[in-house]
C-alpha positions in Angstrom: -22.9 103.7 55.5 -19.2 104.8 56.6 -16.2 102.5 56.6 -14.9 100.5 59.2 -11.0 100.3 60.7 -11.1 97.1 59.5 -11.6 98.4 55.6 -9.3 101.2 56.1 -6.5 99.3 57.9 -5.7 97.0 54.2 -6.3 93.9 57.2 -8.9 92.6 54.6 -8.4 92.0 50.8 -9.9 93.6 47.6 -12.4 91.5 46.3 -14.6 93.8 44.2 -14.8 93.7 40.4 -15.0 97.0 39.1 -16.4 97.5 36.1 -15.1 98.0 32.5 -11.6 97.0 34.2 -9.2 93.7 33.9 -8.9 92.1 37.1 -6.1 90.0 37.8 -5.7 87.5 40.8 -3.3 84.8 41.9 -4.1 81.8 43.3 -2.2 79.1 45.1 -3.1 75.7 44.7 -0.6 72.7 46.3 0.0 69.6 44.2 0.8 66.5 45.2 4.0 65.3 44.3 6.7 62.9 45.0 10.2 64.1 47.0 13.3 62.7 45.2 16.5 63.1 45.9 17.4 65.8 43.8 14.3 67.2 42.5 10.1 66.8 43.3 8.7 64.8 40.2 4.9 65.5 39.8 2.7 62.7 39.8 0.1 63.6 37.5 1.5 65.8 34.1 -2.1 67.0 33.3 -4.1 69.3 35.5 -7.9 69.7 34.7 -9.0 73.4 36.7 -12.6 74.4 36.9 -13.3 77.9 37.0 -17.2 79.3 37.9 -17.8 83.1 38.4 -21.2 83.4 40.6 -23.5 86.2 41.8 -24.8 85.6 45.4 -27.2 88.4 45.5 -28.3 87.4 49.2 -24.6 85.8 50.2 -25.5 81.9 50.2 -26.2 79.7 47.7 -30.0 79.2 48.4 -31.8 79.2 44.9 -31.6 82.6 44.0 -27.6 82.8 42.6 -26.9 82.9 38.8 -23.4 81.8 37.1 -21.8 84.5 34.9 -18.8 82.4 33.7 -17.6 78.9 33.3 -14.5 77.5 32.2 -12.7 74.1 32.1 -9.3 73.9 30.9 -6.9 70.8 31.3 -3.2 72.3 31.7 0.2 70.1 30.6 2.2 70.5 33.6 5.3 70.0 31.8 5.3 72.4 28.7 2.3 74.7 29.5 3.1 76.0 33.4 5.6 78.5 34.5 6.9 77.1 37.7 7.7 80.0 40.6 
């Protein structure tokens, strides 16, 4: 099956994990957060982020997907995170 424009063009994201190869992704997620005057103080100093890698072998989750990772870390905002 040949590519289309739309794979060739870069319009749509690498999402693949190839194997025997470190992937590495960014993600974005907003905080909430209170405006001061000067500076934003966080409301919360602890972050708890749940990551699960699945395998959708059929593209919905309808009994037959399996779970190759899980993870739960809680973060310290104020001495753990690089803020960019």
């Amino acid at each position: 099956m040949g590519r289309g424009p739309y794979e060739k063009s870069g319009l749509l994201a690498e999402t693949s994990l190839p194997p025997m190869k470190h992937v590495h992704e960014r993600f974005e997620i907003p905080y909430p957060f209170k405006d001061g005057k000067k500076q934003r103080e966080l409301i919360n100093d602890e972050l708890v982020v749940s990551v699960k890698l699945w395998y959708v072998p059929f593209g919905e989750f309808d009994g037959y997907e399996v779970i190759f990772f899980e993870e739960e870390k809680k973060i310290d905002l104020k001495t753990e995170w690089i803020w960019r």
